[in-house]
N, C-alpha and C positions, 0 to 999 in steps of 0.2 A: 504494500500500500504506500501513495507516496502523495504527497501533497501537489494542487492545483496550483496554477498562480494566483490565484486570488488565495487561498490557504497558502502559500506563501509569503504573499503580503501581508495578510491579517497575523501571521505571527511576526513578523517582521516589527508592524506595528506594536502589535501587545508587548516586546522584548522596548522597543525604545519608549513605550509609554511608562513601563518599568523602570527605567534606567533613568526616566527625564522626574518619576516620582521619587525615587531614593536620593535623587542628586538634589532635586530643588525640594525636599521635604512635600512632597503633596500628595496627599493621602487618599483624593478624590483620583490622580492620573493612576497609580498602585491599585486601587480597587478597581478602576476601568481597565487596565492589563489582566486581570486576577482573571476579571468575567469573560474576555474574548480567550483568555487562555481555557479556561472553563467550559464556552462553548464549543472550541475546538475539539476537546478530548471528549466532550458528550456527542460532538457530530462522529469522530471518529469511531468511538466507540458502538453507536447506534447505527453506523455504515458495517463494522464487522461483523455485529450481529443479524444485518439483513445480507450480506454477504452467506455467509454461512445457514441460513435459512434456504438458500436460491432452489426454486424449483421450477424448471422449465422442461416441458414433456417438447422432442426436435420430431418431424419426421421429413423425412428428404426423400425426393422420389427420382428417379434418371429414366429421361424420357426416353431413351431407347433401348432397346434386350441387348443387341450390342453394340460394342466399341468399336471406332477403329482410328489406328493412328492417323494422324492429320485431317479428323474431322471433329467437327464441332460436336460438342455431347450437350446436351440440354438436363438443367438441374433446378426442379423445384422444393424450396425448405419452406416450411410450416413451425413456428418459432408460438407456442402455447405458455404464455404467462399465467403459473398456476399459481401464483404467492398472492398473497393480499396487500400486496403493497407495490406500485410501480417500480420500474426497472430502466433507468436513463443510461445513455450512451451510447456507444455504439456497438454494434452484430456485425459479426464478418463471419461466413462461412470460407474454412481455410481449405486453401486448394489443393489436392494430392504434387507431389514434388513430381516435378517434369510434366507439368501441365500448366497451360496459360489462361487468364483470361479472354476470350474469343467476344462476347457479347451480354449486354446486360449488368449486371452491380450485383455481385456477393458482400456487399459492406451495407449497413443501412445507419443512420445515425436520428434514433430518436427515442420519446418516450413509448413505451409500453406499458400501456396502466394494467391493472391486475383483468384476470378474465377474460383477455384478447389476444389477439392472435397477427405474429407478424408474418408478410410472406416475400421469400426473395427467388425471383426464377434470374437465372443466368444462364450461360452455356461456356461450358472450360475447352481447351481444343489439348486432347493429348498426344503430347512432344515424339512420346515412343512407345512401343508395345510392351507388354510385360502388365502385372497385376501392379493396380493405385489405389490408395486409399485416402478416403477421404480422414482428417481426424476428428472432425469433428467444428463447435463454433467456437471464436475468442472473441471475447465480452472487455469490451474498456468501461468499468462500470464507474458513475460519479454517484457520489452521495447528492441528498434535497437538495443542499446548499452552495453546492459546486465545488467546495474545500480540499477531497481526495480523491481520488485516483486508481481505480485496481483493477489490471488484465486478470481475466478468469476464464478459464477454459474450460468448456463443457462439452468432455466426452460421449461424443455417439458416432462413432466409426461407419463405415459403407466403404466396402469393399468394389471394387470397378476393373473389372477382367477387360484391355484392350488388345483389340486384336491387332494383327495388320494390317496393311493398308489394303480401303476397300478395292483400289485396282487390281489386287491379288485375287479377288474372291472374281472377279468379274474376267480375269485372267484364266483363272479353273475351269468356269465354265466356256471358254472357247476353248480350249486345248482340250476337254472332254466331249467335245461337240465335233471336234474332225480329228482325234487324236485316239485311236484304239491298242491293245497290246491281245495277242492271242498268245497261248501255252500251250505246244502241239504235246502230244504223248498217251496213252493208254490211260483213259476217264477209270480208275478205281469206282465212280458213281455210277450209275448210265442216268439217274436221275440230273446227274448236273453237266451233261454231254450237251454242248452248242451244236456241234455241227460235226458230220465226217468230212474227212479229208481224203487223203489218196488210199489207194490199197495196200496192206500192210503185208499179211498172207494170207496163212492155211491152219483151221486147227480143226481139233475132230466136231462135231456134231453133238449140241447138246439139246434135251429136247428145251423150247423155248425160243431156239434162235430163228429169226424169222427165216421162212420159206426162201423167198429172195434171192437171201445171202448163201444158198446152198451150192456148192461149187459141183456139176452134173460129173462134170468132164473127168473128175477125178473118180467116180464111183466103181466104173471100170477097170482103174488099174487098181485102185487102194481095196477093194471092195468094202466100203463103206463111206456112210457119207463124210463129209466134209464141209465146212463153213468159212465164209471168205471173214477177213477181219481187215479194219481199215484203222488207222489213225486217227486220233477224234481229236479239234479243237475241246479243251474240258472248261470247267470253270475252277479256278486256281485260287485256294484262300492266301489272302496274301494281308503279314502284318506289316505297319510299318514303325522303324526302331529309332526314333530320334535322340541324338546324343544330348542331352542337356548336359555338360560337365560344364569346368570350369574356364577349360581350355575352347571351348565353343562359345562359351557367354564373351570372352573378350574380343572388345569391338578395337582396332587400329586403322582402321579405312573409313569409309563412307557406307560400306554397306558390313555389316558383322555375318558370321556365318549361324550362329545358331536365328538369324531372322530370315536368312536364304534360307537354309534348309527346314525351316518352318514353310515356307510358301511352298517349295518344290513338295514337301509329303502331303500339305493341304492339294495339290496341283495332281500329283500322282495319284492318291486316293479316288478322289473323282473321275480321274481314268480311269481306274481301275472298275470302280462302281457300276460308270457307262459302258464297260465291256463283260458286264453282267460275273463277275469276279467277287466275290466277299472281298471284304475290308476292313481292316481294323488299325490300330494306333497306336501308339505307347511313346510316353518320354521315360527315359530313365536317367540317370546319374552316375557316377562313380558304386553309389551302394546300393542303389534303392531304386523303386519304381514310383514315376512323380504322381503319371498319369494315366491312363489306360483304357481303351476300349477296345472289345475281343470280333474279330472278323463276323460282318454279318453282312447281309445284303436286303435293301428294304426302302422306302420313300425319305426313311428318317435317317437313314448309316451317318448319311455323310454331314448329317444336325451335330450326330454323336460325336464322330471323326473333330469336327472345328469344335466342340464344348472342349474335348480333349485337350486341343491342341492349345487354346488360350490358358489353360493353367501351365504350358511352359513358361520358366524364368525367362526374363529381359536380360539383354546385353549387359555390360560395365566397359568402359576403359580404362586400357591398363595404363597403370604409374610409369613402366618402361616400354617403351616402345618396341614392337616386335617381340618383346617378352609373353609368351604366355604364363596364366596366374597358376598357381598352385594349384594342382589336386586335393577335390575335397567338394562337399556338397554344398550348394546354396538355397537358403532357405528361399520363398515365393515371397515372404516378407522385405529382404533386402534386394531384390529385382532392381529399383530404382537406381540404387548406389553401392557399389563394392566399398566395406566395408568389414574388418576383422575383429570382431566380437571374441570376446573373452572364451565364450560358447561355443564358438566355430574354432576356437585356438584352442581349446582342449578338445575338442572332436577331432583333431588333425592330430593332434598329438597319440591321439589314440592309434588311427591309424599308423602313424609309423611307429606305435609299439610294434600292430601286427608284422606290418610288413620286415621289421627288423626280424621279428619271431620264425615268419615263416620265409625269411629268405628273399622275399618279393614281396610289392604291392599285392591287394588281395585282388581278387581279380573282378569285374563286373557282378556282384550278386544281380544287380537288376535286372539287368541284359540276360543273362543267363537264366532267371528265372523263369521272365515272359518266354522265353524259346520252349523251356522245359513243361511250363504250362501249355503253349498251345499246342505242341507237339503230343502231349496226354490227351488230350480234349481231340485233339485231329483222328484220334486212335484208330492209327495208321492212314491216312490220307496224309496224301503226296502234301505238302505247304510251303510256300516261298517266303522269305523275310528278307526283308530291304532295309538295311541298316545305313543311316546316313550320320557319318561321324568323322572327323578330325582323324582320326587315330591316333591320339596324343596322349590324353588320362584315360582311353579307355581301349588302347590298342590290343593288351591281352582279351580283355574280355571279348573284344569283336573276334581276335582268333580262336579264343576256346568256341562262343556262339557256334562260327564254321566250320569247327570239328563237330561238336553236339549236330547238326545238319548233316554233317556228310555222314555220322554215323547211323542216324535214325531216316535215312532216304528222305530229305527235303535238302530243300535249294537254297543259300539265298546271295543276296544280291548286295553288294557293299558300295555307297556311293562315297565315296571320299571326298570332302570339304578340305582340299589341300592348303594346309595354313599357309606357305609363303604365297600364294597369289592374293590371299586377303589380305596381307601387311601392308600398311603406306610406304613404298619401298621408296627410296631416295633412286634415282637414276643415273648419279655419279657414285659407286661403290666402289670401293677398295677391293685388295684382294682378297682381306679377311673376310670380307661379307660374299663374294664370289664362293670361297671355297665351302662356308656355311650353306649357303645355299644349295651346292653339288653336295653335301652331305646330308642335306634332309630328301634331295631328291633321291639317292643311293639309298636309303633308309625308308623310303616311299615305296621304290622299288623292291626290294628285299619283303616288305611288310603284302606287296600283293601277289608274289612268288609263291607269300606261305600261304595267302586267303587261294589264291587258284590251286594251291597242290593241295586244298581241302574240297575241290571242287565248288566253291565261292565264285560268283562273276565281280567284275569290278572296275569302276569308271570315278576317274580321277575329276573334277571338276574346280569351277574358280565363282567369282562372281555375277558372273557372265554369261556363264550357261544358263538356260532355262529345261524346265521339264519337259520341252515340247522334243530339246534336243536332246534328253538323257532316255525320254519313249523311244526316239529312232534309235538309238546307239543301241537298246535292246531290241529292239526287232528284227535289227541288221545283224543280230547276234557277236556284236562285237563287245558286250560286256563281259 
């Protein structure tokens, strides 16, 4: 609490009306200092105690289901003075960090008498994707008499999931509108069989199989029948494995790569969906699984696919440039801002107890999880997973994933977010940074040696790519 200018001047006063009564004997200026000092401390004291009274019921509403970065979000607050006594000054609803004001007044300055209700519509525009939060409103509250002063904040939190930018969602649907993928091989369903393809062979005769396909020609020499088999276009469950780590949340360019490789798996799902293919999603991290939804195929997948996908973390930049951040998970909470918590420094710590213990970092529980789960659930159907990752903090666990696949007969597909094309690289580099460079590519190399000798495909990518070109790259069977 801190005194007004005018509560500064009236003590001001009362101190030299004091000083002018002891000096010149006057007993009349002494008792007129005594009283203003007197009302001061009964004003103060009659402001904390309505301070500590406050009772205000907030309800905030956001005029749209979703967010998207670089669009205006619309926000109306409902401000209920439930105290029997007014409330002067000013209301600000305070804005989630990395959002601006776009349109309208989150501040309002006046009184609210008891029983009434204030309302402030505005619209915030947010800066970047990742989870915001509103905290809440701060109150510059003055007492009746205008004497003090006291910021008071009044928690009611709202959470605000923003996606990416709406061109991305409007970008999906053209690239799922003339962009398709087929999965030729032996349908394990015939329920989920699109279509046949060419002739495959010859196997014996079972009752059930259509008349049609019964091959005449053979009966004569084989004496028995026979039935022709063909290659069938199938429908392929296919998950997709997005890296949240740490090393993908740092942003050093213009565009960060855990934001690219958010649109590309939003971008690919919907291919996938429109090529009549289940779909499913997951973020995970270094330990854990963030987010999740399990392959399905339906009007709503692709609703489920984007609810998923906006509870991935937001970017950070990093303190050194071309540095990527330590290993280690980040909460949805500090999305906005890298930031090392006491909390997050002994959870790291932990970790490299294991990893001292067992020789190595531990490797992807998350990753490895979702594989292990939908591989149980597929029980036995063929399954593709498309992992799109750095391979940086989470490179073991993407090789163990390829072996778990190559050993339980599924497929998957590893898009590489290759860190040095996303760096702000200086264009006059020395040797030292030449040779670094030939070593992450030699280490690039080597890392998709071992995902292909797991039977793994895998396509190296930059900023620049889009989904439209990483569809072709698999069709032309060049992943």
């Amino acid at each position: 609490m801190r005194s007004s200018y005018l509560g500064t001047l009236l003590i001001s006063v009362a101190i030299g009306l004091g000083l002018a009564g002891i000096f010149f004997s006057s007993l009349s200026w002494a008792v007129l200092s005594v009283a203003i000092i007197s009302a001061y401390v009964y004003s103060r004291l009659a402001f904390s105690s309505e301070l500590s009274r406050t009772s205000l019921q907030i309800e905030r509403r956001i005029g749209d289901e979703m967010a998207y970065t670089g669009e205006p979000l619309s926000v109306k607050v409902e401000v209920l003075n439930r105290n029997s006594f007014p409330i002067r000054g000013s209301f600000e609803d305070v804005l989630p960090e990395g959002c601006v004001l776009a349109d309208g007044s989150n501040r309002s300055e006046e009184q609210l008498p008891p029983r009434t209700m204030l309302t402030l519509s505005y619209s915030m525009l947010p800066e970047k994707r990742g989870p915001h939060l509103i905290p809440g409103m701060r109150l510059e509250r003055t007492d009746a008499f205008g004497l003090l002063i006291e910021d008071q904040m009044i928690d009611q939190p709202t959470p605000i999931s923003v996606h990416t930018k709406k061109s991305s969602f409007d970008a999906a649907r053209r690239i799922a509108g003339r962009e398709h993928l087929e999965f030729s091989g032996f349908a394990r369903n015939p329920a989920i069989v699109l279509r046949e393809l060419e002739f495959d062979g010859l196997r014996e005769y079972v009752p059930g199989d259509r008349v049609r396909d019964i091959h005449w020609k053979s009966l004569s020499k084989l004496n028995k029948l026979m039935t022709k088999t063909y290659r069938k276009e199938g429908s392929l469950q296919t998950m997709i494995l997005l890296d949240c780590s740490s090393s993908m949340r740092v942003k050093s360019s213009k565009v960060s790569k855990i934001d690219h490789a958010l649109d590309i798996s939003m971008q690919l799902s919907n291919v996938l969906l429109s090529s009549f293919h289940p779909a499913g999603a997951a973020g995970f991290d270094e330990v854990s699984v963030i987010s999740k939804v399990m392959p399905a195929l339906g009007r709503r997948q692709f609703e489920a696919i984007v609810r998923t996908l906006r509870k991935v973390p937001g970017s950070f930049k990093s303190t050194v440039v071309g540095t990527p951040a330590p290993a280690g998970p980040k909460l949805p909470e500090a999305a906005n801002e890298h930031t090392d918590t006491e909390d997050q420094g002994e959870f790291l710590s932990n970790v490299m107890k294991m990893s001292s213990t067992h020789g190595r970092v531990p490797l992807g529980l998350g990753l490895e999880g979702v594989i292990k789960e939908s591989v149980a659930r597929g029980k036995g159907q063929e399954q593709l997973f498309v992992v799109i990752s750095d391979l940086v903090s989470s490179r073991d666990a993407v090789i163990t994933g390829a072996k778990v696949c190559h050993s339980t007969g599924n497929r998957m597909l590893v898009i590489h977010t290759y860190d040095d094309w996303y760096r702000q690289g200086d264009p006059r580099m020395d040797l030292s940074q030449m040779e670094n460079l030939y070593g992450s590519l030699t280490e690039s190399l080597k890392v998709e040696g071992e995902l292909r000798s797991q039977g793994a495909g895998y396509i190296r990518i930059g900023p620049a790519d889009s989904a439209a070109r990483i569809i072709r790259t698999i069709r032309r069977g060049r992943a």
